[in-house]
VOMIKE-858296 format. One line per 10 residues: number of its first residue (from 1); their letters; for each residue x, y, z of N, C-alpha, C. Coordinates in steps of 0.02 Angstrom, whole numbers, plus 50000, padded with zeros to 5 digits. Layout:
N
NUM) A) X/Y/Z/X/Y/Z/X/Y/Z ~ ...
// end
This chain:
384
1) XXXXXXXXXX) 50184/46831/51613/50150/46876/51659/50186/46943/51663 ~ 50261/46930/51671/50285/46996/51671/50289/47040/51598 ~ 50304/46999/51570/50295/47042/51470/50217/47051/51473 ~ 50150/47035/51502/50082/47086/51522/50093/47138/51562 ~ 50113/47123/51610/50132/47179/51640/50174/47255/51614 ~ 50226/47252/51572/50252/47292/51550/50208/47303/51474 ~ 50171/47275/51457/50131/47288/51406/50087/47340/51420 ~ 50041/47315/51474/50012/47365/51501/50014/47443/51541 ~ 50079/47435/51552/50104/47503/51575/50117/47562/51531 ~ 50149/47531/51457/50152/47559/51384/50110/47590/51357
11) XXXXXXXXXX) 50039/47551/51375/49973/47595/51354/49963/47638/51385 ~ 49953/47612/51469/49955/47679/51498/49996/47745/51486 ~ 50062/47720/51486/50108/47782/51476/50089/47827/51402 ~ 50086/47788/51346/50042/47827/51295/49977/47855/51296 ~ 49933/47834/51327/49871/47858/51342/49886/47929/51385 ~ 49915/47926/51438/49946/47979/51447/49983/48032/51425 ~ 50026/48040/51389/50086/48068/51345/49996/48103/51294 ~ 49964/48047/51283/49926/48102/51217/49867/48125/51259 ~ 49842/48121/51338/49803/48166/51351/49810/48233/51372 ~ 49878/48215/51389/49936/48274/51406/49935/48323/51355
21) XXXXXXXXXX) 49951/48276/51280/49961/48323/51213/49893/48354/51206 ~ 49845/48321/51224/49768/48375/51197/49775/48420/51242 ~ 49775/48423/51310/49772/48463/51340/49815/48504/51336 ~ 49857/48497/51325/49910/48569/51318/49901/48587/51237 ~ 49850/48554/51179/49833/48607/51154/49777/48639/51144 ~ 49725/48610/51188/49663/48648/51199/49706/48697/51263 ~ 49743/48714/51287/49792/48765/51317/49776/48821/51300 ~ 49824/48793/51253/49838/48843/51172/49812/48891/51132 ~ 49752/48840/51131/49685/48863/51091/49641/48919/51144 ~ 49632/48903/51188/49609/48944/51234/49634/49022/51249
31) XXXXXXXXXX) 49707/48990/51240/49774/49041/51241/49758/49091/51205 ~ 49756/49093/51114/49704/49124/51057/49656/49156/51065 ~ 49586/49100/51085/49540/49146/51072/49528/49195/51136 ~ 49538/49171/51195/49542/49221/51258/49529/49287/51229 ~ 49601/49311/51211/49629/49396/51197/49572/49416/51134 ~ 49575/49368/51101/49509/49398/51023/49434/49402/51086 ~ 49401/49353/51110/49366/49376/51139/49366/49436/51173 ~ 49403/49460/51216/49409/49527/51262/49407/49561/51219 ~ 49458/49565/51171/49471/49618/51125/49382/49635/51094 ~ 49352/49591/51090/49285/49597/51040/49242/49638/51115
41) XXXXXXXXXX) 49246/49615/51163/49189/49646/51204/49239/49724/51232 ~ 49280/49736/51202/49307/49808/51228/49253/49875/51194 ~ 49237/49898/51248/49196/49950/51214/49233/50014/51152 ~ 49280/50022/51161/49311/50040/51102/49360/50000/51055 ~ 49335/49966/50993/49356/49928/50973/49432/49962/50931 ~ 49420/50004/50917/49516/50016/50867/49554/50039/50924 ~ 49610/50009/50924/49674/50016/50983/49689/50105/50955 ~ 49674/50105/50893/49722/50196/50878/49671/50237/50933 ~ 49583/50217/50909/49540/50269/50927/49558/50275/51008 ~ 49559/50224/51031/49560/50206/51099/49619/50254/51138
51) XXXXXXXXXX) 49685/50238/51086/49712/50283/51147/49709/50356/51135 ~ 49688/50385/51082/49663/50456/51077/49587/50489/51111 ~ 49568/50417/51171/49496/50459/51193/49541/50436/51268 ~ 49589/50375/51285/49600/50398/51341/49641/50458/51348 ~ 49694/50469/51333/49709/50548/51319/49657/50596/51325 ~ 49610/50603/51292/49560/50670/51291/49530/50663/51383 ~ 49510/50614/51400/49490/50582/51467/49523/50589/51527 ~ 49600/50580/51511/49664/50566/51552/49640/50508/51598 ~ 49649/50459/51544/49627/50382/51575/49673/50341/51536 ~ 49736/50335/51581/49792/50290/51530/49775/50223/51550
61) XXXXXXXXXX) 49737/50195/51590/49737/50152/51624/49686/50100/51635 ~ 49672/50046/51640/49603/50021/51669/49530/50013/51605 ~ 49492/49988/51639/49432/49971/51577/49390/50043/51555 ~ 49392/50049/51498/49346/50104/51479/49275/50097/51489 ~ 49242/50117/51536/49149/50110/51519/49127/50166/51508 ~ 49035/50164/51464/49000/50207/51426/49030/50259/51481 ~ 49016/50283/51578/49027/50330/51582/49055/50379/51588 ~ 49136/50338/51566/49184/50377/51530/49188/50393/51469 ~ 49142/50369/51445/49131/50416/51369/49068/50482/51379 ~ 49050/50479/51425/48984/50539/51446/49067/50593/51461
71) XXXXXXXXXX) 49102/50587/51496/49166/50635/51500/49183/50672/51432 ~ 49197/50629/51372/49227/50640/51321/49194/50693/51262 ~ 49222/50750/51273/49191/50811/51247/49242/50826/51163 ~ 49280/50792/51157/49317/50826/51090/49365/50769/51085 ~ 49384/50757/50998/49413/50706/50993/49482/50738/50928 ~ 49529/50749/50925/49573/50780/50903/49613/50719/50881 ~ 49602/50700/50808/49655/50642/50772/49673/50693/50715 ~ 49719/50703/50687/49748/50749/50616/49803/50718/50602 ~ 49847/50654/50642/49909/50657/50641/49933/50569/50609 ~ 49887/50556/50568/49886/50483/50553/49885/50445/50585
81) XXXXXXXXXX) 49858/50450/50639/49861/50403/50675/49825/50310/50685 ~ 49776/50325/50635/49776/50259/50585/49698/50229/50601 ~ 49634/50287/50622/49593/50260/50672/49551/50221/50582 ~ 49508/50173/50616/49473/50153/50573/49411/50120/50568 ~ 49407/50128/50626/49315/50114/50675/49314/50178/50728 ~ 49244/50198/50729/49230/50256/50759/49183/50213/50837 ~ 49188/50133/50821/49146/50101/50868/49153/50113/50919 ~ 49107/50131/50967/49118/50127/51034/49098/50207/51049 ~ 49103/50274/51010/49067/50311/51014/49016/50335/51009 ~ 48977/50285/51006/48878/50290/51011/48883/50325/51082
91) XXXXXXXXXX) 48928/50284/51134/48905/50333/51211/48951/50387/51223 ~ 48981/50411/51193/48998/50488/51193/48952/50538/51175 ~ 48911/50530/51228/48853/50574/51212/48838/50659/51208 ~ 48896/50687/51266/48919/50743/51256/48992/50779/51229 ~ 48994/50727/51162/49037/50749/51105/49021/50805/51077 ~ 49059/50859/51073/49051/50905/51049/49087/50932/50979 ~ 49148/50913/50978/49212/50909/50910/49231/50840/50907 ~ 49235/50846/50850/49244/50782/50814/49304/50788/50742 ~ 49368/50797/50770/49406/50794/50712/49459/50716/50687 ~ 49450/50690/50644/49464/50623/50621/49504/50645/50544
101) XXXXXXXXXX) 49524/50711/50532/49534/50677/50470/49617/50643/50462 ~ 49639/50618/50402/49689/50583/50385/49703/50526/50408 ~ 49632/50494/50424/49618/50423/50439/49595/50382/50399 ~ 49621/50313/50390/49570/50262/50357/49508/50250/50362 ~ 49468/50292/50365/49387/50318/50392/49332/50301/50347 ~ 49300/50268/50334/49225/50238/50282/49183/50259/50306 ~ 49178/50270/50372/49117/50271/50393/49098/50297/50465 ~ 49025/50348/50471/49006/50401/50523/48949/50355/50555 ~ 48938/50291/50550/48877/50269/50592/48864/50273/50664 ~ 48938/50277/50688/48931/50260/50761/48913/50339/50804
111) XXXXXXXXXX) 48927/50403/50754/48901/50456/50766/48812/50482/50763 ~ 48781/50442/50721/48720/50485/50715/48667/50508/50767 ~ 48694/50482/50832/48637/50490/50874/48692/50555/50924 ~ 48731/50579/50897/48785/50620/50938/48771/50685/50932 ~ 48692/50712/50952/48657/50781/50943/48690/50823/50977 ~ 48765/50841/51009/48785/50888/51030/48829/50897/51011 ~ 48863/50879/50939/48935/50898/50901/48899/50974/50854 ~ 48946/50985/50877/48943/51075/50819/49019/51077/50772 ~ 49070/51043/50784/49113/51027/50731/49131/50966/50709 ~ 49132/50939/50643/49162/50890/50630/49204/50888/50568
121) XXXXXXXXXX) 49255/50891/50555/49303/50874/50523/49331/50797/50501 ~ 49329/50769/50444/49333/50727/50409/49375/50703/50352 ~ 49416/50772/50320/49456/50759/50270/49492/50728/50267 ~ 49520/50701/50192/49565/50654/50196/49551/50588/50207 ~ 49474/50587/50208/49458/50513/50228/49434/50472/50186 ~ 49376/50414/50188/49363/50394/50109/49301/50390/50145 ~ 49273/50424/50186/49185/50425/50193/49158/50449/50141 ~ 49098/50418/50118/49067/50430/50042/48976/50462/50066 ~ 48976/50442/50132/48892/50440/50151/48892/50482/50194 ~ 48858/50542/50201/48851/50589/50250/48781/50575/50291
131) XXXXXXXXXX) 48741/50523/50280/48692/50527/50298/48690/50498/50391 ~ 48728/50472/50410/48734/50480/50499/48725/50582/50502 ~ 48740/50624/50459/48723/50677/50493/48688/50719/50497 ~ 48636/50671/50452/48565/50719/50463/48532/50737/50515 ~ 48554/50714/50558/48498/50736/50644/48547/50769/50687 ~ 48591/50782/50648/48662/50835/50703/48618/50895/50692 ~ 48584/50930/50728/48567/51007/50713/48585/51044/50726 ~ 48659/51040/50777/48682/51102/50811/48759/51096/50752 ~ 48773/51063/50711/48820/51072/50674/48824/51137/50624 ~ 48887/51165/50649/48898/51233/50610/48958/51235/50562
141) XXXXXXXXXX) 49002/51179/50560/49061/51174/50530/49061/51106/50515 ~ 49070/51098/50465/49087/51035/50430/49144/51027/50381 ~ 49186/51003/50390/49266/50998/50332/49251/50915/50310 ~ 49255/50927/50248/49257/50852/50208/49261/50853/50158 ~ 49347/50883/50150/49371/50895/50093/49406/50831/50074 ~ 49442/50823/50017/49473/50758/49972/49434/50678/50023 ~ 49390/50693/50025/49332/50608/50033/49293/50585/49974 ~ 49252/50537/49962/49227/50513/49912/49136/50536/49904 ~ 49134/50619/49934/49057/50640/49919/49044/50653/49870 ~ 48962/50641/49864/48938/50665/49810/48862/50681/49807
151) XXXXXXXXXX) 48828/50651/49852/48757/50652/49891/48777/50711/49952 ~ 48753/50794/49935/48730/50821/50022/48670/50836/50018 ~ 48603/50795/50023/48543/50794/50031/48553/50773/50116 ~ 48593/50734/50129/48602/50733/50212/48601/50798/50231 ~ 48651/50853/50204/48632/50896/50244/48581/50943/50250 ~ 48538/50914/50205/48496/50985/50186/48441/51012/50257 ~ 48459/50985/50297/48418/51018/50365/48461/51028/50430 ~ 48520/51035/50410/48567/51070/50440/48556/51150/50437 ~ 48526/51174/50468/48528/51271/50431/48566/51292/50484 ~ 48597/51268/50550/48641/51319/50577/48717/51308/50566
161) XXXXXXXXXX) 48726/51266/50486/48791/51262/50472/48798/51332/50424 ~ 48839/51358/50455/48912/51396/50412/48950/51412/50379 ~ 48987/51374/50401/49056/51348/50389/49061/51295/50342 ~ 49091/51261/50288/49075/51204/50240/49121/51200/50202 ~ 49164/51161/50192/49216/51127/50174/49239/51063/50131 ~ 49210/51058/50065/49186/51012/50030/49215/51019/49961 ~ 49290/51030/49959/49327/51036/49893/49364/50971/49903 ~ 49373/50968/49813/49410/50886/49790/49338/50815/49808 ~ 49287/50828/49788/49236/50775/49790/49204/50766/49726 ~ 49129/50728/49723/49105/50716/49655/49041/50773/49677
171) XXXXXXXXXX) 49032/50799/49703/48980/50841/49727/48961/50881/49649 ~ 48899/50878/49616/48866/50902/49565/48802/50944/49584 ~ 48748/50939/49624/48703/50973/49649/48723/51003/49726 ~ 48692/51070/49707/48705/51113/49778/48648/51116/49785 ~ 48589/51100/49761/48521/51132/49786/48506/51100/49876 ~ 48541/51049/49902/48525/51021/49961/48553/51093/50016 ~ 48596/51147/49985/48625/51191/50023/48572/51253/50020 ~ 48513/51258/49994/48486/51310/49994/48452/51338/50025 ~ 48459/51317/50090/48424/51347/50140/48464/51383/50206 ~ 48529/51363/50193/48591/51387/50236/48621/51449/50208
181) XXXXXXXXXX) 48653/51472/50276/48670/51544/50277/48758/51548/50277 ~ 48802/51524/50231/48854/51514/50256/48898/51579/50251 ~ 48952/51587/50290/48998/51644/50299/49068/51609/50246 ~ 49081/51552/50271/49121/51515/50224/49127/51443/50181 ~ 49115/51462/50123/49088/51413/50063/49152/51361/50045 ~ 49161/51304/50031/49215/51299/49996/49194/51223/49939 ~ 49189/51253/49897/49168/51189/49832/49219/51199/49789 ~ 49274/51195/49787/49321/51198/49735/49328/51135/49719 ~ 49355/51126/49626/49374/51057/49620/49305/51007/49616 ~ 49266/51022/49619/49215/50993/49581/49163/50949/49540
191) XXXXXXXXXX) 49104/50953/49522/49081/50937/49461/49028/50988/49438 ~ 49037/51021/49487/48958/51106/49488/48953/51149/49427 ~ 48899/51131/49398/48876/51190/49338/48850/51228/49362 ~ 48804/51230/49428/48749/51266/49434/48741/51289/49502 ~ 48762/51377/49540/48739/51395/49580/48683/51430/49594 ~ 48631/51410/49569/48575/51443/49570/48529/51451/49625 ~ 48539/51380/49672/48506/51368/49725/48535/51393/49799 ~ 48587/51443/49785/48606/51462/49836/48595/51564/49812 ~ 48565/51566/49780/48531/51647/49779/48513/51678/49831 ~ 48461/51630/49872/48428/51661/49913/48448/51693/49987
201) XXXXXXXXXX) 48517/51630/49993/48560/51649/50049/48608/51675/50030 ~ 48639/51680/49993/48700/51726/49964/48721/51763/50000 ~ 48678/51811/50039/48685/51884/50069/48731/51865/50141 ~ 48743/51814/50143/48825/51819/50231/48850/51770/50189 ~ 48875/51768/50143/48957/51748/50129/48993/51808/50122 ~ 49064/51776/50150/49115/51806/50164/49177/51776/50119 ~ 49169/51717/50121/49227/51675/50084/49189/51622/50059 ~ 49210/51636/49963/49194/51589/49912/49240/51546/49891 ~ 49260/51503/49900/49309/51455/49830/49274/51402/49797 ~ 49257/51428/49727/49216/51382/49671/49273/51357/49620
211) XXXXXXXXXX) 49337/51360/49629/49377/51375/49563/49378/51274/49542 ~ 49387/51302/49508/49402/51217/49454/49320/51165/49445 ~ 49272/51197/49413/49223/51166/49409/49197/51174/49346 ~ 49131/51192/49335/49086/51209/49247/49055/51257/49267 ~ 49074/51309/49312/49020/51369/49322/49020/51416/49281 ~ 48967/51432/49245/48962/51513/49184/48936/51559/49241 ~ 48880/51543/49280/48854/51622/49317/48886/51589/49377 ~ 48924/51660/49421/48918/51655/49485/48899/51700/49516 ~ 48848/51740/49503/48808/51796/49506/48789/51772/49591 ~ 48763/51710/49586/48712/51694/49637/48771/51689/49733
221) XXXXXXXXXX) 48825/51670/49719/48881/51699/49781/48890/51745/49772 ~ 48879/51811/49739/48944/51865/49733/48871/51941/49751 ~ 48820/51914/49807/48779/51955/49810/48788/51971/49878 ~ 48827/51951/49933/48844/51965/49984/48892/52029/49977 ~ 48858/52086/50030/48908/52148/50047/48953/52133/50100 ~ 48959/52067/50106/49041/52036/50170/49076/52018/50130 ~ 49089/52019/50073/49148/51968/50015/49207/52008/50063 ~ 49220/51950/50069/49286/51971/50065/49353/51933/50026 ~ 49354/51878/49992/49388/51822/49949/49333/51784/49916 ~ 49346/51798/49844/49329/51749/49802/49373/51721/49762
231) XXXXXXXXXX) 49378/51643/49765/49414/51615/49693/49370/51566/49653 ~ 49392/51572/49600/49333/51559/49526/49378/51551/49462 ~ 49438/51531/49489/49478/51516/49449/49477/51438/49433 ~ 49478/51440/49335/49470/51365/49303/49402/51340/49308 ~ 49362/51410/49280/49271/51401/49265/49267/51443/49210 ~ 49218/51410/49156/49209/51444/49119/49173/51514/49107 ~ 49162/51556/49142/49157/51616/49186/49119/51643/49115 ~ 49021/51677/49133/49015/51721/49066/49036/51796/49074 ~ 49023/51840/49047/49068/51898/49033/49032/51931/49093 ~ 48960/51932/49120/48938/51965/49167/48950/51954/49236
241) XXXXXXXXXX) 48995/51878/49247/49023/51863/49299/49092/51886/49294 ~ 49127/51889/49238/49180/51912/49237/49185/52001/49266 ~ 49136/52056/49260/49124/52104/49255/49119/52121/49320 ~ 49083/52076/49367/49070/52069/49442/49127/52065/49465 ~ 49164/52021/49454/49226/52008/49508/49275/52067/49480 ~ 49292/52086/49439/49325/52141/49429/49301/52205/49465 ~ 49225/52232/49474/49208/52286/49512/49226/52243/49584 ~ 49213/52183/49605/49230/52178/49679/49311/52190/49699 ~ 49357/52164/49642/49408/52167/49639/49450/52251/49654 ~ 49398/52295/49625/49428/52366/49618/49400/52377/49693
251) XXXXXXXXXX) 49344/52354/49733/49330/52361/49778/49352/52337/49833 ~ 49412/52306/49822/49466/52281/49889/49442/52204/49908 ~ 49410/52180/49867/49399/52112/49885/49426/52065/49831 ~ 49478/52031/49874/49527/51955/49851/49481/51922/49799 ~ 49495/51917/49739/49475/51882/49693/49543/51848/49650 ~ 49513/51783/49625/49548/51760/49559/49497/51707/49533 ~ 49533/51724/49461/49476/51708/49407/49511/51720/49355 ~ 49499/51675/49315/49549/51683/49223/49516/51736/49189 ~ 49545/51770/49198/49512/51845/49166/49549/51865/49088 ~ 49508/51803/49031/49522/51779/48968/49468/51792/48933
261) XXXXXXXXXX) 49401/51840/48938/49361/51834/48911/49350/51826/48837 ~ 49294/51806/48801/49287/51788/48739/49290/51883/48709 ~ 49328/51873/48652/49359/51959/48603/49289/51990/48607 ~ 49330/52066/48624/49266/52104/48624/49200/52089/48567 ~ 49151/52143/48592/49107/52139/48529/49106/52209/48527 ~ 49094/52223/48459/49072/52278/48428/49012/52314/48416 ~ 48983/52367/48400/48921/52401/48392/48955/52434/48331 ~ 48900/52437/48278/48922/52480/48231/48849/52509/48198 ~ 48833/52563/48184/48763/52600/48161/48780/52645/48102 ~ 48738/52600/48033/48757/52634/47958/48814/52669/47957
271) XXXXXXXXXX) 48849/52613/47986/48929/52642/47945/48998/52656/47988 ~ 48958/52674/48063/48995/52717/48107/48990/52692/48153 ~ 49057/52655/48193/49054/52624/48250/49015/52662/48323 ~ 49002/52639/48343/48966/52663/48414/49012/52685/48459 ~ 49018/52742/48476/49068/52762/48542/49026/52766/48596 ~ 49080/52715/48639/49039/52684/48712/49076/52708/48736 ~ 49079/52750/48816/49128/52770/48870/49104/52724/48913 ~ 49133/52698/48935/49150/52664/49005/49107/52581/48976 ~ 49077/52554/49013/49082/52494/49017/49043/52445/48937 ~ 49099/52395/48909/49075/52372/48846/49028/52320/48844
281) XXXXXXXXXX) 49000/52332/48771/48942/52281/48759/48968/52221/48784 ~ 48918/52175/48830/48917/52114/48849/48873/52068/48814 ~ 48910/51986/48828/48859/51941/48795/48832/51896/48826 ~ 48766/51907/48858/48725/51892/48919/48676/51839/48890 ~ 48695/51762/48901/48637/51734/48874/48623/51735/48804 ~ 48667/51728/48762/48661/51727/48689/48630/51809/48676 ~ 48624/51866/48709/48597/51944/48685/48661/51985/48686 ~ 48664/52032/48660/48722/52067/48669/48669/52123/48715 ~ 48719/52146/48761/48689/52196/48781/48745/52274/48764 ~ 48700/52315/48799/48743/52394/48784/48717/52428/48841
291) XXXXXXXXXX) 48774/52496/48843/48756/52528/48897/48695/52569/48869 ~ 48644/52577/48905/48564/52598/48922/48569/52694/48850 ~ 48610/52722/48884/48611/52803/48853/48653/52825/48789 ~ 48715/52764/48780/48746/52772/48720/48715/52737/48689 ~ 48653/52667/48656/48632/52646/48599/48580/52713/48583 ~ 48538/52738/48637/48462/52772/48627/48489/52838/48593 ~ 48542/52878/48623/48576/52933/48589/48602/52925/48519 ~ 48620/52870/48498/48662/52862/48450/48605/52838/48388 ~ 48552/52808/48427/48501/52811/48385/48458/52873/48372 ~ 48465/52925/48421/48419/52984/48414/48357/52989/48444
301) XXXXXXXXXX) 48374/52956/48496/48299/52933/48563/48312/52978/48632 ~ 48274/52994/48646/48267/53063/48694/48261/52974/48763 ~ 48294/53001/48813/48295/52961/48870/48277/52998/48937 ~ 48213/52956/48973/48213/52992/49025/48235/52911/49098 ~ 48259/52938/49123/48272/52873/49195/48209/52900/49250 ~ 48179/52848/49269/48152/52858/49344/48184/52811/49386 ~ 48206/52844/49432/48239/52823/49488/48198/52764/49535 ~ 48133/52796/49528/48102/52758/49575/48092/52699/49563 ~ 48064/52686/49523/48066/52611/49477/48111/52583/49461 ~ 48150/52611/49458/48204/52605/49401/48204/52589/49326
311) XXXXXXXXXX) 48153/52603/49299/48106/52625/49252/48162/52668/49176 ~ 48156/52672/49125/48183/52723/49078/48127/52718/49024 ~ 48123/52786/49001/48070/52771/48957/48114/52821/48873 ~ 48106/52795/48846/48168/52816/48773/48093/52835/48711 ~ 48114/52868/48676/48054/52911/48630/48079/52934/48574 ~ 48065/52926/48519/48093/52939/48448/48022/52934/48400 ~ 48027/52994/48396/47965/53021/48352/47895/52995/48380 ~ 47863/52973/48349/47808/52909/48377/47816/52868/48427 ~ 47878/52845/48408/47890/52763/48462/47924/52787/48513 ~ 47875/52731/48561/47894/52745/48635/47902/52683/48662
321) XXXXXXXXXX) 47965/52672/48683/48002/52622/48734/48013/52619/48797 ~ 47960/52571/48854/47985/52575/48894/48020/52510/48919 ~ 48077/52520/48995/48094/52448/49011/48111/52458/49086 ~ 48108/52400/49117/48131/52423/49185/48198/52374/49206 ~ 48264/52374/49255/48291/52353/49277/48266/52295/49301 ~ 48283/52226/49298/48258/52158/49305/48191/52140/49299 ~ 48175/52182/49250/48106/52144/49221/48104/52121/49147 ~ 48077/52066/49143/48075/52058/49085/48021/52083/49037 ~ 47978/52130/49075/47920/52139/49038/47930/52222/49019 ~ 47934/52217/48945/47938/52297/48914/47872/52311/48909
331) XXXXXXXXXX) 47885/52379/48860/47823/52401/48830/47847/52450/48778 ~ 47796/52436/48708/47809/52472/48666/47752/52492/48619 ~ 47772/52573/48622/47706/52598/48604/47615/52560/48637 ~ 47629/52565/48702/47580/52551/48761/47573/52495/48756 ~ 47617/52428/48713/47579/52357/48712/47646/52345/48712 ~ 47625/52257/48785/47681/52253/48822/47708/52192/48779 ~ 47770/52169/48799/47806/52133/48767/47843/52092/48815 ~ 47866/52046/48804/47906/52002/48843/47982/52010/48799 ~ 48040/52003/48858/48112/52010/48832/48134/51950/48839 ~ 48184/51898/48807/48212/51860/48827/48255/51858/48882
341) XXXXXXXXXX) 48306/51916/48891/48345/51960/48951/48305/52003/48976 ~ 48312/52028/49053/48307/52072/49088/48341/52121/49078 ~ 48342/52223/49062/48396/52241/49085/48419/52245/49123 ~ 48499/52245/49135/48524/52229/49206/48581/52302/49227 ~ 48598/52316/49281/48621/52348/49321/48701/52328/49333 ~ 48756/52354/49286/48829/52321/49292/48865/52384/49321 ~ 48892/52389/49371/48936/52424/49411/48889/52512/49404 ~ 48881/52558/49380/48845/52609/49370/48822/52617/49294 ~ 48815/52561/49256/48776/52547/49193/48718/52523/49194 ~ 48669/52544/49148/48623/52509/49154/48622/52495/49072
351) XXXXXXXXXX) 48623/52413/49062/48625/52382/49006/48567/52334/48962 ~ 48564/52371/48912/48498/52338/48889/48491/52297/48813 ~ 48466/52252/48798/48461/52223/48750/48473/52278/48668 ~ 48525/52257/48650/48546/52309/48592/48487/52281/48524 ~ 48465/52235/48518/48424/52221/48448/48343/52219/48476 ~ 48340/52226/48547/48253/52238/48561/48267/52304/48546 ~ 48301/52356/48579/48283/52435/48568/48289/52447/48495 ~ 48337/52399/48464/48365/52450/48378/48285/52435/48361 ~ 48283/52366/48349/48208/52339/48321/48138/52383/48343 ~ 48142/52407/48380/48076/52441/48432/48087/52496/48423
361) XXXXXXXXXX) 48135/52547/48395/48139/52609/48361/48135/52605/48271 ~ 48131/52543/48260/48122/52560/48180/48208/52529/48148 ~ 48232/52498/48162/48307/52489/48138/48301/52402/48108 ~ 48351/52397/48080/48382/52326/48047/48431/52300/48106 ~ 48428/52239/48109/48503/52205/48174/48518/52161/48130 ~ 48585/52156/48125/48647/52074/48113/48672/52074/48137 ~ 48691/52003/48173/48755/51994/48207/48775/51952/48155 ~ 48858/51960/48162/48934/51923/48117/48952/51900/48193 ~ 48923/51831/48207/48978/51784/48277/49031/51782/48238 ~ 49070/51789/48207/49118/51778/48172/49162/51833/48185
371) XXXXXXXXXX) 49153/51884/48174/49187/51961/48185/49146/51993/48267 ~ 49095/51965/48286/49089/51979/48350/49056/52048/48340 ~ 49022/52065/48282/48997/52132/48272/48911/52137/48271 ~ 48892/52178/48310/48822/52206/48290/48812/52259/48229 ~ 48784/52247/48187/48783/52300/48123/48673/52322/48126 ~ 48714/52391/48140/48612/52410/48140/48621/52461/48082 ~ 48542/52453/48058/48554/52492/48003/48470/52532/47993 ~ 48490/52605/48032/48418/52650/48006/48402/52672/47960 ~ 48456/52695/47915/48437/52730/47838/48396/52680/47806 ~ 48347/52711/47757/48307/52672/47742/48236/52639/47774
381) XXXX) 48223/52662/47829/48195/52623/47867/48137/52664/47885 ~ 48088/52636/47916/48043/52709/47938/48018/52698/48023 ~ 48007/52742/48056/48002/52739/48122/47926/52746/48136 ~ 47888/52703/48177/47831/52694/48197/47802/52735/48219
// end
């Protein structure tokens, strides 16, 4: 009876000892997930972001709610501070700056509904998708330099941006920029062949940097009377862009640019090189061009300019040549013609296709790409 007795106390005492043990580790366990739960329902989920909005707030203290994020007008991270969720700023509704860069940053989702930011800054980050910022419309400055872009069709309905800051990316088309007015451009570093789609706004830049890309014309930036800095250095630059930045250059405006152009070219007429004063034959588009009054003289063509048009009409015996400044449509001997080039207008030159005029007065043309020479040849020849 007594060895039952102490039998039974044994169980008990073990039965005990292990309800004890579960319970102190469902404790435990509780212990765990507790803090992950809270942590998950905190309205700002990254501890970095968090303490850089109580700071902006001056809220070191206590639970953050949405209407302390209606407070939060500007968010200032530059200093690594390591943010890497933007969560929890959907209710920062009157955010106005937004600088994040040199963060572990992927991603702008928690911004797109944040219609009162006018700056945001991003560099340094590895956001690849700009598209949270298509419905920002009051955005005038955007920096998102060394990130992983390459799509700005997001921004293309942004027009009261500016300011733009988009060197060291995969960015290849600018046409999504052609409807913006910017003062300061920055696409350096590259994949851009082609500024063509920014012609129309050209006229308020102030500051260009295109350098390190595939650009031949940069005609289409360099039409603004605010230049004040261009760089275009490490592009393969054609001679009429080269020609531009040198007159802006004499004109007190900051340029650089590999100023290596391909060896002159030559003019030479039965025998006797062509003496050109002031600005030399260019090679525009596979044409050589020349200045407008030294080929027509040297051929023996009476030249008259109208100003108004900007019109010249050149005359040698019979034949009559006319052409106008950016048109491509001549005329010779009253039947019109189409040019492959326009003549064009280079610093106080006016330059025109050297083998339409020789040809259209009665002459022979060769070019030697080899020696880089035009050889015209009238003797022999008879004039229309």
């Amino acid at each position: 009876m007594t060895q039952h007795r102490n039998d039974t106390k044994q169980v008990v005492s073990q039965t005990g000892k292990r309800a004890a043990a579960w319970l102190l580790g469902l404790i435990l366990l509780l212990a765990l997930f507790i803090p992950a739960a809270q942590a998950e329902s905190k309205l700002i989920a990254d501890p970095a972001l968090e303490k850089v909005v109580r700071s902006s707030i001056h809220k070191s203290s206590g639970e953050l709610t949405p209407d302390d994020l209606l407070k939060l007008k500007e968010i200032y991270a530059f200093q690594n501070e390591g943010i890497t969720s933007l969560k929890g700023l959907e209710y920062a509704k009157n955010l106005t700056m937004l600088i994040v860069s040199g963060q572990p940053l992927d991603s702008l989702a928690e911004i797109a509904e944040l219609t009162k930011i006018n700056f945001i800054d991003i560099s340094n980050t590895q956001v690849a998708d700009l598209s949270p910022l298509k419905n920002l419309t009051q955005l005038r400055h955007l920096s998102a330099s060394h990130a992983n872009i390459s799509d700005l069709r997001p921004l293309a309905g942004l027009t009261r941006m500016n300011e733009l800051f988009l060197a060291n990316n995969q960015i290849e088309d600018v046409t999504p920029l052609a409807s913006m007015r910017f003062v300061w451009l920055e696409l350096s570093g590259n994949r851009i062949n082609d500024l063509s789609p920014l012609w129309l706004n050209g006229d308020s830049l102030g500051y260009v940097y295109v350098s390190d890309n595939s650009i031949a014309d940069l005609l289409p930036v360099l039409t603004s009377n605010h230049l004040n800095t261009v760089y275009a250095d490490g592009n393969p630059l054609d001679e009429y862009s080269l020609v531009a930045l040198r007159s802006l250059q004499e004109q007190g405006v900051e340029v650089k640019f590999d100023d290596q152009p391909a060896p002159g070219i030559s003019v030479e007429i039965d025998g006797e090189w062509l003496a050109i004063d002031g600005q030399v034959p260019l090679l525009i588009d596979g044409n050589t061009f020349v200045p407008l009054r030294s080929i027509f003289e040297a051929l023996g063509a009476k030249v008259d300019w109208n100003q108004a048009d900007r019109s010249v009409m050149a005359v040698k015996g019979s034949s009559q040549i006319k052409l106008q400044i950016g048109s491509r449509k001549a005329s010779v001997n009253g039947t019109e013609v189409k040019l492959e080039v326009e003549p064009q207008l280079v610093g106080d030159y006016t330059m025109v296709p050297v083998r339409f005029v020789s040809e259209a007065l009665g002459a022979e043309v060769k070019w030697d790409g080899v020696t880089r020479t035009v050889s015209i040849r009238t003797t022999g020849t008879t004039t229309n």
